[in-house]
mmJSON file of the N, C-alpha and C atoms, coordinates in Angstrom:
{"data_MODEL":{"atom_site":{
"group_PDB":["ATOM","ATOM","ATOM","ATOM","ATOM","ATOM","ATOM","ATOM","ATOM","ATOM","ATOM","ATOM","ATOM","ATOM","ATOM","ATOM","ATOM","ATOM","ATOM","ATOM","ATOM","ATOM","ATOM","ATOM","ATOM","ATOM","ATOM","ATOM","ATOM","ATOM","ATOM","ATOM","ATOM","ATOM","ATOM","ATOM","ATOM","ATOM","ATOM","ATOM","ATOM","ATOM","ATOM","ATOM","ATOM","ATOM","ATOM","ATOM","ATOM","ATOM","ATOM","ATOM","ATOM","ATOM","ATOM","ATOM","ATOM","ATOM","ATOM","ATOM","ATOM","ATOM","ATOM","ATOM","ATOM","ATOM","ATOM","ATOM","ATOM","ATOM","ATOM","ATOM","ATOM","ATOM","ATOM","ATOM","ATOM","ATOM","ATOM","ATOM","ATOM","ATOM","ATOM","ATOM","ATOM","ATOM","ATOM","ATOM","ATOM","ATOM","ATOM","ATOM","ATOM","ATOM","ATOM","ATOM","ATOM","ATOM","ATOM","ATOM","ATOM","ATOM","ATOM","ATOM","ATOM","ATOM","ATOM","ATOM","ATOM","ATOM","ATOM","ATOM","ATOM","ATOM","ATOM","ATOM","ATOM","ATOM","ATOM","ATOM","ATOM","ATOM","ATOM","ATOM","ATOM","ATOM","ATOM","ATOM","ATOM","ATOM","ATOM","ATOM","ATOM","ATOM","ATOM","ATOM","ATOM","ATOM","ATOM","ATOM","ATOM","ATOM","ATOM","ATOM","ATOM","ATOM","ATOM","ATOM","ATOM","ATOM","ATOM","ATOM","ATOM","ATOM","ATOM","ATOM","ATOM","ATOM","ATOM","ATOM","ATOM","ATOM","ATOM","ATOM","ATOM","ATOM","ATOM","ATOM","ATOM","ATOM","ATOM","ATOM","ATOM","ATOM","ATOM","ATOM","ATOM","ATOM","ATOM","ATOM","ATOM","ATOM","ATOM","ATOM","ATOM","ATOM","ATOM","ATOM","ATOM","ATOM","ATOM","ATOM","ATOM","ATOM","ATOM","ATOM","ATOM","ATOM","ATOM","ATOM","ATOM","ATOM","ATOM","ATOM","ATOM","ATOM","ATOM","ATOM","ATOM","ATOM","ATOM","ATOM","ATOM","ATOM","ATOM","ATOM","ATOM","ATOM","ATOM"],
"id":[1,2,3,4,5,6,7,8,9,10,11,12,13,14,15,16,17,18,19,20,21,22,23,24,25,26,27,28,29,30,31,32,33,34,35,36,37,38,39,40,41,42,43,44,45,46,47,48,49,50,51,52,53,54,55,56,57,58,59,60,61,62,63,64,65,66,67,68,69,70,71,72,73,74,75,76,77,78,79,80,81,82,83,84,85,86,87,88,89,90,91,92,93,94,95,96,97,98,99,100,101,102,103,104,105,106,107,108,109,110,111,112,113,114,115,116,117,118,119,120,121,122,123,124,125,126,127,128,129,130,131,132,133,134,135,136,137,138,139,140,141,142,143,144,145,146,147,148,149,150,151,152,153,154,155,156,157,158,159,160,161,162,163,164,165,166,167,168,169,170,171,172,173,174,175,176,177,178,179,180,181,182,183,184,185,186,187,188,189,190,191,192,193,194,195,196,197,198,199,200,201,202,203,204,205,206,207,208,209,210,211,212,213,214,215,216,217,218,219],
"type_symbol":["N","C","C","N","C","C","N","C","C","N","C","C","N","C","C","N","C","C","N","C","C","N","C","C","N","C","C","N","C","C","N","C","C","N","C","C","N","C","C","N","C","C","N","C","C","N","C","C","N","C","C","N","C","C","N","C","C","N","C","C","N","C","C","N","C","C","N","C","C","N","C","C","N","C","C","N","C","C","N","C","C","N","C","C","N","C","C","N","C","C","N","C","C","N","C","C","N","C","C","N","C","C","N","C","C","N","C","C","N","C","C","N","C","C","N","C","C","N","C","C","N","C","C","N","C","C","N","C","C","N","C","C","N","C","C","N","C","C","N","C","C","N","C","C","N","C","C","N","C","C","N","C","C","N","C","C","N","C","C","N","C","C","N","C","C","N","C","C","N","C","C","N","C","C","N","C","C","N","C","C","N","C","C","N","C","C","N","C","C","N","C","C","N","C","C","N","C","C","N","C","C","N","C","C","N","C","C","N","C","C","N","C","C","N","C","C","N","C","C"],
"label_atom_id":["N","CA","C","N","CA","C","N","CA","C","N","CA","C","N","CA","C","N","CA","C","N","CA","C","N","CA","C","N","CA","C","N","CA","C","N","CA","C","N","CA","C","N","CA","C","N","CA","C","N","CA","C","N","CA","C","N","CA","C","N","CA","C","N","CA","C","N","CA","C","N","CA","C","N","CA","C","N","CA","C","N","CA","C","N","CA","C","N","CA","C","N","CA","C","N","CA","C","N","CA","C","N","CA","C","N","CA","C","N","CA","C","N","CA","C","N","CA","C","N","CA","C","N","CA","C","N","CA","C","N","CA","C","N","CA","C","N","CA","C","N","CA","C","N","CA","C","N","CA","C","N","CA","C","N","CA","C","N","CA","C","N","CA","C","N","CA","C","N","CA","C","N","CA","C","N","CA","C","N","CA","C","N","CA","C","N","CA","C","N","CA","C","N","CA","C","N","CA","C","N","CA","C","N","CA","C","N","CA","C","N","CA","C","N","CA","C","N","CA","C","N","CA","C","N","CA","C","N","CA","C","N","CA","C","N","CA","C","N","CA","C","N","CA","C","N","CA","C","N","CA","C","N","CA","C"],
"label_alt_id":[null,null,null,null,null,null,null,null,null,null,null,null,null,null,null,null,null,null,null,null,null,null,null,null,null,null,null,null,null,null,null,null,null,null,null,null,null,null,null,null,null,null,null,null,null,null,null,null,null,null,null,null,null,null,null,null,null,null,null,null,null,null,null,null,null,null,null,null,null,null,null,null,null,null,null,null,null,null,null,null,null,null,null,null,null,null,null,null,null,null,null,null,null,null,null,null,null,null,null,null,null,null,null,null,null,null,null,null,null,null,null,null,null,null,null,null,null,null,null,null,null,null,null,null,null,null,null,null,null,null,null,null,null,null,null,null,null,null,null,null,null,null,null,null,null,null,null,null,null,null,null,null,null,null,null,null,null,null,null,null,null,null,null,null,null,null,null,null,null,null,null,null,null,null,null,null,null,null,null,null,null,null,null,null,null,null,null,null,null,null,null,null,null,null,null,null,null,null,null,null,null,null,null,null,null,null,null,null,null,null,null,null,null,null,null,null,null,null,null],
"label_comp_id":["UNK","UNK","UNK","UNK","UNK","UNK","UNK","UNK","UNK","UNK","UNK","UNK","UNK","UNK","UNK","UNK","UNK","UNK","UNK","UNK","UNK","UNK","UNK","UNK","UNK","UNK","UNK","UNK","UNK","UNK","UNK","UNK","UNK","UNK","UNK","UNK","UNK","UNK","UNK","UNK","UNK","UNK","UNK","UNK","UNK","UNK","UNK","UNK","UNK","UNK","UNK","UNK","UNK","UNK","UNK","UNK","UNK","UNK","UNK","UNK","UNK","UNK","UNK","UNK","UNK","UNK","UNK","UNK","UNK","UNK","UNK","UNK","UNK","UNK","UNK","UNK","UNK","UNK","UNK","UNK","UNK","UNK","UNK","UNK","UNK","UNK","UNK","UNK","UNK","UNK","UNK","UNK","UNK","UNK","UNK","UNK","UNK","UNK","UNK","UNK","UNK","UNK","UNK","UNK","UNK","UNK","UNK","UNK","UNK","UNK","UNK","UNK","UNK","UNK","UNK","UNK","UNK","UNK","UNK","UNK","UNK","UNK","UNK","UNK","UNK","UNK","UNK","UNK","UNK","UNK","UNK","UNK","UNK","UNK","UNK","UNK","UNK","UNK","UNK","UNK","UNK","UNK","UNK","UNK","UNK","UNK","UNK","UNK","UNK","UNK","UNK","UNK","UNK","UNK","UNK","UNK","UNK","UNK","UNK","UNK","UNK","UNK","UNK","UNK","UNK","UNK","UNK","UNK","UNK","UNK","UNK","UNK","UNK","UNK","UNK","UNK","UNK","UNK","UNK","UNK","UNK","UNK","UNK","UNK","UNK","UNK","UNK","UNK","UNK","UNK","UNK","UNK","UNK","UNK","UNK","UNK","UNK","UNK","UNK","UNK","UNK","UNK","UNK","UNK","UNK","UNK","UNK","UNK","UNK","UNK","UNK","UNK","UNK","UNK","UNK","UNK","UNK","UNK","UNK"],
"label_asym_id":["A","A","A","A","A","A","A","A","A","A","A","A","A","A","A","A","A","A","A","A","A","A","A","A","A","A","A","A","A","A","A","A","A","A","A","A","A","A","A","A","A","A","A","A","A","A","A","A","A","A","A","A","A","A","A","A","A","A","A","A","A","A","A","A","A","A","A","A","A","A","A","A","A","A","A","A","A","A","A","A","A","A","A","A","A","A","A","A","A","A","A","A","A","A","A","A","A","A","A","A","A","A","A","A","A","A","A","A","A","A","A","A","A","A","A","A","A","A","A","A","A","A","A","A","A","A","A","A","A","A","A","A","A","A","A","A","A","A","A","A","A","A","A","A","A","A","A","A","A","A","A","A","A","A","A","A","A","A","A","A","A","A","A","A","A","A","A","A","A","A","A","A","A","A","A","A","A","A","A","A","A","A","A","A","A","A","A","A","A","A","A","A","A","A","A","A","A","A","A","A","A","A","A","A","A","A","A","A","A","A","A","A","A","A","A","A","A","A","A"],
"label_entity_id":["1","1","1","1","1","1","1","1","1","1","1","1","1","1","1","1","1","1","1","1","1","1","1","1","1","1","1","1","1","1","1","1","1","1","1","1","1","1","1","1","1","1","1","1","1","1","1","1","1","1","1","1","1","1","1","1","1","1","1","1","1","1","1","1","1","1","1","1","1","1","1","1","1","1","1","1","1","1","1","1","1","1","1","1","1","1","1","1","1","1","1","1","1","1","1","1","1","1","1","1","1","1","1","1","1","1","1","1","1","1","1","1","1","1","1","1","1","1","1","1","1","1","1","1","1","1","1","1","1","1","1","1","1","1","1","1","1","1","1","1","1","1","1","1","1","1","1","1","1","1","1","1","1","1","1","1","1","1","1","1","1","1","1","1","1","1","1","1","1","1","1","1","1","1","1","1","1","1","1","1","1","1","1","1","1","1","1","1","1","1","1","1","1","1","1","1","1","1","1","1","1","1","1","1","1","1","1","1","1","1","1","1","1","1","1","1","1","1","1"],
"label_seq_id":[1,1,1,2,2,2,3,3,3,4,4,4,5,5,5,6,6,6,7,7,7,8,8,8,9,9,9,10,10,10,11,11,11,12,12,12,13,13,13,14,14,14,15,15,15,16,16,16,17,17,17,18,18,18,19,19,19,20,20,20,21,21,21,22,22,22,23,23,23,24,24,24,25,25,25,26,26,26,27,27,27,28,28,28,29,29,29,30,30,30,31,31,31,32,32,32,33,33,33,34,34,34,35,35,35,36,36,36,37,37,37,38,38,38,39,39,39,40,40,40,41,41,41,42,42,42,43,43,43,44,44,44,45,45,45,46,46,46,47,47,47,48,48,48,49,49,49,50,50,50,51,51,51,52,52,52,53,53,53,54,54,54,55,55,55,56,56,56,57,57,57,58,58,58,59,59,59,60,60,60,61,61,61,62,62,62,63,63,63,64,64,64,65,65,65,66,66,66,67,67,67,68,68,68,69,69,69,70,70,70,71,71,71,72,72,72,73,73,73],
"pdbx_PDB_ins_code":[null,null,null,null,null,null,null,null,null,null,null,null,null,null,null,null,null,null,null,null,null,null,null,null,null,null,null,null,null,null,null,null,null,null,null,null,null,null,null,null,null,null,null,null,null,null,null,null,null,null,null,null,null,null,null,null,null,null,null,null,null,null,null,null,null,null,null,null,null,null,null,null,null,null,null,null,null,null,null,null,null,null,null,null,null,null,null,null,null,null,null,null,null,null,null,null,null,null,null,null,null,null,null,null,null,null,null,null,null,null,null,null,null,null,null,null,null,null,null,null,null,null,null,null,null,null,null,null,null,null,null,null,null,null,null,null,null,null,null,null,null,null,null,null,null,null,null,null,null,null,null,null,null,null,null,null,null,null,null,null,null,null,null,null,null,null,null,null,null,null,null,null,null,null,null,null,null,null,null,null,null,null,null,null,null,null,null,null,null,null,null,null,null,null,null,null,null,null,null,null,null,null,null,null,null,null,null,null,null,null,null,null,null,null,null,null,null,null,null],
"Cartn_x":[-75.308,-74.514,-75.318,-74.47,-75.818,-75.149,-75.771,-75.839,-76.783,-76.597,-77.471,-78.986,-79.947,-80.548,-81.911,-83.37,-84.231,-84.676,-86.428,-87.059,-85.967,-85.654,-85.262,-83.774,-83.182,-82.207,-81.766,-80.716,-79.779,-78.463,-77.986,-76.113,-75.933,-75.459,-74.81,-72.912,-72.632,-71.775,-70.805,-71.505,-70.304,-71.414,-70.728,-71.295,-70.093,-70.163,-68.985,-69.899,-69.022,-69.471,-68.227,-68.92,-67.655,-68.026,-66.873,-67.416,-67.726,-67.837,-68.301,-67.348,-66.049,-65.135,-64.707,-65.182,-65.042,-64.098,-63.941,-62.907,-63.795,-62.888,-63.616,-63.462,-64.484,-64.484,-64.852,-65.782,-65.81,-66.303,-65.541,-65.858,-66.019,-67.301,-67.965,-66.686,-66.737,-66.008,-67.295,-66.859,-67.646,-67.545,-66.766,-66.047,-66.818,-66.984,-67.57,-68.632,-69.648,-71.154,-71.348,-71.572,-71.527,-71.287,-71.047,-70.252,-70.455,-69.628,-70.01,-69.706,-69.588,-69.431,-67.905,-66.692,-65.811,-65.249,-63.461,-62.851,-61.046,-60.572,-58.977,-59.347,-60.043,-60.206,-60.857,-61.33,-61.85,-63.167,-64.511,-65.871,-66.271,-66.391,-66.989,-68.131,-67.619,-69.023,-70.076,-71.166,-72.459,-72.857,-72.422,-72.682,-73.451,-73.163,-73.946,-73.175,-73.174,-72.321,-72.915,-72.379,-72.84,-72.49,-73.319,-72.985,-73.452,-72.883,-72.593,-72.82,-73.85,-74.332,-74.557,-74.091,-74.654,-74.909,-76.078,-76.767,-77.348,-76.915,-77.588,-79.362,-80.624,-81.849,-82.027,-83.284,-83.384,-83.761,-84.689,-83.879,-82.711,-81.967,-80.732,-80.388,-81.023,-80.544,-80.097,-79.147,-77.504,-78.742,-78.775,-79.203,-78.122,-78.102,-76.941,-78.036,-76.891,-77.898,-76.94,-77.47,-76.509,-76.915,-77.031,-77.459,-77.235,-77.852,-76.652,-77.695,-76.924,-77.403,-76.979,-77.531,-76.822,-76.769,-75.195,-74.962,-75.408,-76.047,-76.706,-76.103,-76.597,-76.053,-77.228],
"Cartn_y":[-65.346,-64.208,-63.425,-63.192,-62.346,-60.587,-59.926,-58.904,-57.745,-56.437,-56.01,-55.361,-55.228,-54.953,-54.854,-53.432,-53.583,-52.249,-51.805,-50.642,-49.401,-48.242,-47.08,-46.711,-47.985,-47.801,-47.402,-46.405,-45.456,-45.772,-46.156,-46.18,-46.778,-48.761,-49.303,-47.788,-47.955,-46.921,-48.141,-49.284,-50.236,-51.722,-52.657,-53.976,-55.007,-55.566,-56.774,-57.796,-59.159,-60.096,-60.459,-61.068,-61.294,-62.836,-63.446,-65.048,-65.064,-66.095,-66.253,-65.94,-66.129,-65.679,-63.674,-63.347,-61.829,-61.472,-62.447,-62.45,-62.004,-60.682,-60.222,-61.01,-61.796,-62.497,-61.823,-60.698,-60.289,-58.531,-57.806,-56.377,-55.809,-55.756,-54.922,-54.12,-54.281,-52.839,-52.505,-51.867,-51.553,-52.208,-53.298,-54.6,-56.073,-55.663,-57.133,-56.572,-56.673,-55.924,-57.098,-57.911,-59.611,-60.305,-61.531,-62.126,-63.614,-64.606,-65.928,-66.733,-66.461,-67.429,-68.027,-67.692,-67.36,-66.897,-67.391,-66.558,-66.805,-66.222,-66.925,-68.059,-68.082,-69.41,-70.651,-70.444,-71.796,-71.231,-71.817,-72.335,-72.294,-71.636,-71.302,-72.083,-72.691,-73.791,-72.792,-74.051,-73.704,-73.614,-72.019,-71.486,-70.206,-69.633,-68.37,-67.227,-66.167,-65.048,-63.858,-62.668,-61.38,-60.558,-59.78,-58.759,-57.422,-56.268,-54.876,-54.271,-53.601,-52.42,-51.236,-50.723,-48.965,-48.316,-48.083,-47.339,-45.865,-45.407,-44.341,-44.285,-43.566,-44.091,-42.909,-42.865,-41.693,-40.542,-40.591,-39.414,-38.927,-39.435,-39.014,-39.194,-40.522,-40.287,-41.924,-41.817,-42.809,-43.883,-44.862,-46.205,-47.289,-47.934,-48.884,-49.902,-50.902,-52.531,-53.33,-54.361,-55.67,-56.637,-57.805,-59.075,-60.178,-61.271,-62.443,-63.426,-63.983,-65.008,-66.295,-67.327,-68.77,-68.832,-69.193,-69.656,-71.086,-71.486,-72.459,-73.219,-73.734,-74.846,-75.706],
"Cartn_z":[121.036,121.46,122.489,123.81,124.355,124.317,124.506,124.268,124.951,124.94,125.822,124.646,125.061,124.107,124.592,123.762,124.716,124.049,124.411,123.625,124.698,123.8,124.06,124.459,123.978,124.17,122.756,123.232,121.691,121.478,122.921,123.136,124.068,123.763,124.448,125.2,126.37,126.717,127.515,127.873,128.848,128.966,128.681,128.665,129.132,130.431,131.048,131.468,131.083,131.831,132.377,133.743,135.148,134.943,135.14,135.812,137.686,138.129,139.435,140.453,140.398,140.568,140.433,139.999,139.435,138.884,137.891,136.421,135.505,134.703,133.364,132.632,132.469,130.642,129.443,129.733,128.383,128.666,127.568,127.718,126.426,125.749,124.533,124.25,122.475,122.113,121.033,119.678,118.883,117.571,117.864,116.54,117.187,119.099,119.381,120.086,119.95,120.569,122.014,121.445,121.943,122.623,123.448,124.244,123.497,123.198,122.106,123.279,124.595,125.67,125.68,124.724,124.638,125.664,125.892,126.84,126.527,126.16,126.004,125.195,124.371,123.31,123.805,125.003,125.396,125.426,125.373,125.349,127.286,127.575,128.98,129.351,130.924,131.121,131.22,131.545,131.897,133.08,133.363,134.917,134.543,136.308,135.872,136.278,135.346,135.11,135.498,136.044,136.032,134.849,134.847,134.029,134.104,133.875,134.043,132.877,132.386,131.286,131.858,130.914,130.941,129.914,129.501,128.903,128.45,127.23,127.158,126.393,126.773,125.918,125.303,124.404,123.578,124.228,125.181,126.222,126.707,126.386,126.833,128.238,129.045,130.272,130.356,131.281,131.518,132.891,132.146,132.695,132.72,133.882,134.787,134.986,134.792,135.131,135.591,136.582,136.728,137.128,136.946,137.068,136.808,136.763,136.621,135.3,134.407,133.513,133.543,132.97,133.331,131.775,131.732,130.159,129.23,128.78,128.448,126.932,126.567,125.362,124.512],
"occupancy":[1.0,1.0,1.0,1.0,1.0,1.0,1.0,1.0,1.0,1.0,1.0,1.0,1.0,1.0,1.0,1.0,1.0,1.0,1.0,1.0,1.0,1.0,1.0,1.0,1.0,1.0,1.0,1.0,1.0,1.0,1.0,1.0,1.0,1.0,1.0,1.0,1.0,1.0,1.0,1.0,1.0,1.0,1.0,1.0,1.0,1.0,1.0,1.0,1.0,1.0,1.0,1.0,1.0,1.0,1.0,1.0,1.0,1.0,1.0,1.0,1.0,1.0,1.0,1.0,1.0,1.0,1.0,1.0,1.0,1.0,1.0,1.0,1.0,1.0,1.0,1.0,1.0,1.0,1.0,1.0,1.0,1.0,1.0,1.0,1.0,1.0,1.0,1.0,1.0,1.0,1.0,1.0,1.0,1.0,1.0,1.0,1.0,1.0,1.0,1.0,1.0,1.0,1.0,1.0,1.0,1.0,1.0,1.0,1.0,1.0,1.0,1.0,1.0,1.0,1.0,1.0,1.0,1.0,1.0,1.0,1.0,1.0,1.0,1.0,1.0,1.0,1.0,1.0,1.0,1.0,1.0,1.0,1.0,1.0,1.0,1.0,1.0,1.0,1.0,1.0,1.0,1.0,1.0,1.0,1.0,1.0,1.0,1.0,1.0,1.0,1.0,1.0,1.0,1.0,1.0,1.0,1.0,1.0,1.0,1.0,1.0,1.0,1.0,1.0,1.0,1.0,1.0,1.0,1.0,1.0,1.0,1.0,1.0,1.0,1.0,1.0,1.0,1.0,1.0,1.0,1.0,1.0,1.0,1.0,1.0,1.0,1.0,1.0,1.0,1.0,1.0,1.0,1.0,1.0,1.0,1.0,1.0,1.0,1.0,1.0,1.0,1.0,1.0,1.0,1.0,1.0,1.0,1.0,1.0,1.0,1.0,1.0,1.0,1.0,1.0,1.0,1.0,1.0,1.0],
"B_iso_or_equiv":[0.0,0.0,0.0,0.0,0.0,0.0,0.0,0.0,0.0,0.0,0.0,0.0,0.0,0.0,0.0,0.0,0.0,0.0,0.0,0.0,0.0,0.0,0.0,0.0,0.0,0.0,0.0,0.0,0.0,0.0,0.0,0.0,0.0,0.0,0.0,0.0,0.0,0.0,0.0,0.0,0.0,0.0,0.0,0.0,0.0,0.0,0.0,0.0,0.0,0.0,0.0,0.0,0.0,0.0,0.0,0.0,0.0,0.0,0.0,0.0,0.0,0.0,0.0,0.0,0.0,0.0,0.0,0.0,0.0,0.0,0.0,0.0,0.0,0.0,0.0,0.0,0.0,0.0,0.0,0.0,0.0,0.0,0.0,0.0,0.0,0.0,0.0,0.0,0.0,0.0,0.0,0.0,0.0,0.0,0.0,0.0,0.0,0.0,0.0,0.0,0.0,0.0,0.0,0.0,0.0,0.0,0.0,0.0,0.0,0.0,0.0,0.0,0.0,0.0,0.0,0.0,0.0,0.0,0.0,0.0,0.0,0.0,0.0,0.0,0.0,0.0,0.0,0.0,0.0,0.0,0.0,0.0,0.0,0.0,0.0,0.0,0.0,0.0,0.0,0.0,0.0,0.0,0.0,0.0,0.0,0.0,0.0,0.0,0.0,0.0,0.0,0.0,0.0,0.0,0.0,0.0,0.0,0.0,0.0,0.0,0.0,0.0,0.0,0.0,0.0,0.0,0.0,0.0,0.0,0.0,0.0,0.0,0.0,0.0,0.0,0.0,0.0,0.0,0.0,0.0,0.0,0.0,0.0,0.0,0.0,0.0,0.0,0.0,0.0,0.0,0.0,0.0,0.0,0.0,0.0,0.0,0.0,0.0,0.0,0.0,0.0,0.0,0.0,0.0,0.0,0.0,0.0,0.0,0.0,0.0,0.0,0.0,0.0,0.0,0.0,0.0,0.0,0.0,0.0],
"pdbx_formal_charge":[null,null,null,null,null,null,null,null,null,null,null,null,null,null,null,null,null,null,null,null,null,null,null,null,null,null,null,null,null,null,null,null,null,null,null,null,null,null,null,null,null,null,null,null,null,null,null,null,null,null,null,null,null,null,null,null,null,null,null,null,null,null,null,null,null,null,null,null,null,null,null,null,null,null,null,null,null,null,null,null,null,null,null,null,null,null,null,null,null,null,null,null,null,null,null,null,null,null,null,null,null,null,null,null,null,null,null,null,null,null,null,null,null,null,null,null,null,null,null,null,null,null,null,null,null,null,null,null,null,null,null,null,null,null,null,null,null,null,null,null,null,null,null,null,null,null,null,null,null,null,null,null,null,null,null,null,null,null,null,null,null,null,null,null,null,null,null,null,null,null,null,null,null,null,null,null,null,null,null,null,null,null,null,null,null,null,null,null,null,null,null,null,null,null,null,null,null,null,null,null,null,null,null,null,null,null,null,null,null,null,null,null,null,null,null,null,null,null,null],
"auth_seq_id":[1,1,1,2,2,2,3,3,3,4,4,4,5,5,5,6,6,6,7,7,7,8,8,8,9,9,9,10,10,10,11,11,11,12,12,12,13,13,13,14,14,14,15,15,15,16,16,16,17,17,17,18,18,18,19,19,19,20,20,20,21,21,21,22,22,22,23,23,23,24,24,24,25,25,25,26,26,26,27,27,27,28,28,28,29,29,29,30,30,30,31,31,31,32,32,32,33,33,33,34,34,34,35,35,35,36,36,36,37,37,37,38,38,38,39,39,39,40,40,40,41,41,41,42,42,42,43,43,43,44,44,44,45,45,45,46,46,46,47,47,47,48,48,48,49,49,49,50,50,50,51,51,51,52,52,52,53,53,53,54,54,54,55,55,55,56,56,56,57,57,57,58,58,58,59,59,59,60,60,60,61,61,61,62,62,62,63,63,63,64,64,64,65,65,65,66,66,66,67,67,67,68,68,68,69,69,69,70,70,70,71,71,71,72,72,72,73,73,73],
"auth_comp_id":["UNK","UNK","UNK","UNK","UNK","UNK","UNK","UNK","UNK","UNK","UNK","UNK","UNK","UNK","UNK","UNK","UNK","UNK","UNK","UNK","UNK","UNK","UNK","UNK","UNK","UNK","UNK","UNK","UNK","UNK","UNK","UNK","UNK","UNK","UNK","UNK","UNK","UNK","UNK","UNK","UNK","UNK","UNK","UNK","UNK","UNK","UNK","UNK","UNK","UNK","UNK","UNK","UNK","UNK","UNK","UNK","UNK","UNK","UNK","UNK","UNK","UNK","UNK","UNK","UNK","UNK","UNK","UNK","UNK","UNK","UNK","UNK","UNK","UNK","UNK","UNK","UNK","UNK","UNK","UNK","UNK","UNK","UNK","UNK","UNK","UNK","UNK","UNK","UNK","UNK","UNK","UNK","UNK","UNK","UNK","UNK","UNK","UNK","UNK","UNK","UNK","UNK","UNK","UNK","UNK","UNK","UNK","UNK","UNK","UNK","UNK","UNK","UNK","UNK","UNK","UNK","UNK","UNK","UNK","UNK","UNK","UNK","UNK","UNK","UNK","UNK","UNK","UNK","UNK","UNK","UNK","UNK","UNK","UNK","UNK","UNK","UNK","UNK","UNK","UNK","UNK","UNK","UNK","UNK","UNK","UNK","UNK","UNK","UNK","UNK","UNK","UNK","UNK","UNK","UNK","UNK","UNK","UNK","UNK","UNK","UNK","UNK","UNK","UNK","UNK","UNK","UNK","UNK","UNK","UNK","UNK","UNK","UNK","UNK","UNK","UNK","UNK","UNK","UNK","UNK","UNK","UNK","UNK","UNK","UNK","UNK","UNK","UNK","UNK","UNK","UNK","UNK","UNK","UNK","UNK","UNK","UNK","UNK","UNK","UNK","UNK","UNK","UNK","UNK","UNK","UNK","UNK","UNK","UNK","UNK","UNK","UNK","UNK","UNK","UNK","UNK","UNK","UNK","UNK"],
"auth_asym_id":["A","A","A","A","A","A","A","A","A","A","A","A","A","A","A","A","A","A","A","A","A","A","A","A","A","A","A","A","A","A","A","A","A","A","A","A","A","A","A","A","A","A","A","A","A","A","A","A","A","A","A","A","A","A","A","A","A","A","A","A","A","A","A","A","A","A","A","A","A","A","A","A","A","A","A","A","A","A","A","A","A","A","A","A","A","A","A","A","A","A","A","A","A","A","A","A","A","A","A","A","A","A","A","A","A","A","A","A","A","A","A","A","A","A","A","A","A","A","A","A","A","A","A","A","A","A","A","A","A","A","A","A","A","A","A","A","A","A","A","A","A","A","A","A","A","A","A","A","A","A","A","A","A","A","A","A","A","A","A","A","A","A","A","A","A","A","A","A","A","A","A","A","A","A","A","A","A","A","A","A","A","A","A","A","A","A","A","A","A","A","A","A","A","A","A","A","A","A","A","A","A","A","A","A","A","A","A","A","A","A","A","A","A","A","A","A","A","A","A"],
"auth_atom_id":["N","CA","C","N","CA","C","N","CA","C","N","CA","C","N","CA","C","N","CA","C","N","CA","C","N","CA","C","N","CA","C","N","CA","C","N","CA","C","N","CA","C","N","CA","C","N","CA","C","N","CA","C","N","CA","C","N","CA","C","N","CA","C","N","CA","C","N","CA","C","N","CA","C","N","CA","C","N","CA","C","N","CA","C","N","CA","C","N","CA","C","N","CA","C","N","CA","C","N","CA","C","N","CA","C","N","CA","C","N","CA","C","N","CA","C","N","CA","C","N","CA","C","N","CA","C","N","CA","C","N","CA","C","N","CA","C","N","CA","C","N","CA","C","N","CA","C","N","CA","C","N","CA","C","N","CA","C","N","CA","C","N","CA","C","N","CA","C","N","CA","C","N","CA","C","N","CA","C","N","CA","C","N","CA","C","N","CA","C","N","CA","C","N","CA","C","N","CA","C","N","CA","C","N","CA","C","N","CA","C","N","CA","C","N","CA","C","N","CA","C","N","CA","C","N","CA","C","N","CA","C","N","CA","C","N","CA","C","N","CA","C","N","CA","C","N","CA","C","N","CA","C","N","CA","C"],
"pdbx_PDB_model_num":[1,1,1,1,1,1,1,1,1,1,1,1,1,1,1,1,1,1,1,1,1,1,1,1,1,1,1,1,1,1,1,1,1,1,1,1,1,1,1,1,1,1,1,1,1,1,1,1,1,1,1,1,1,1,1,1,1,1,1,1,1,1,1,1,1,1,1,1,1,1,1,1,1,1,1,1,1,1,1,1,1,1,1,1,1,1,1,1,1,1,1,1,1,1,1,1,1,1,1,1,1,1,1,1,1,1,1,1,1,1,1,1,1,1,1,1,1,1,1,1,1,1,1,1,1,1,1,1,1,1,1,1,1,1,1,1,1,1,1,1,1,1,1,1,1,1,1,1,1,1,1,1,1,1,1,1,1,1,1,1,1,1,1,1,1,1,1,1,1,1,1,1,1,1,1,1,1,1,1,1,1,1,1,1,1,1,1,1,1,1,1,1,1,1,1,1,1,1,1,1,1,1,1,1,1,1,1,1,1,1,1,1,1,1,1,1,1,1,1]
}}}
């Protein structure tokens, strides 16, 4: 499952993964933290995806990230 995760962080606030195309495949709620590489029920190849977090840390200050992962097997 990937997920966002890391010292000082307090509050996932926004977590997407895009396919290559810039189709949302997956958008965090608070029932799915996660992404299972899942999409409409099918098993997503093995490419590489972006993804979009935003973060709150125990300071209290609003951290943004984006970058790309290759989904693996």
């Amino acid at each position: 499952m990937i997920s966002p995760a890391g010292w000082g962080l307090k509050e996932i606030i926004e977590f997407k993964v895009f396919n290559r195309w810039g189709e949302l495949v997956f958008e965090a709620t608070k029932s799915t933290p996660g992404w299972d590489g899942y999409y409409k029920g099918d098993l997503q190849n093995m490419e590489t995806y972006v993804y979009y977090v935003q973060a709150v840390t125990y300071s209290d200050k609003i951290l943004t990230k984006e970058g790309y992962f290759t989904l693996v097997r």
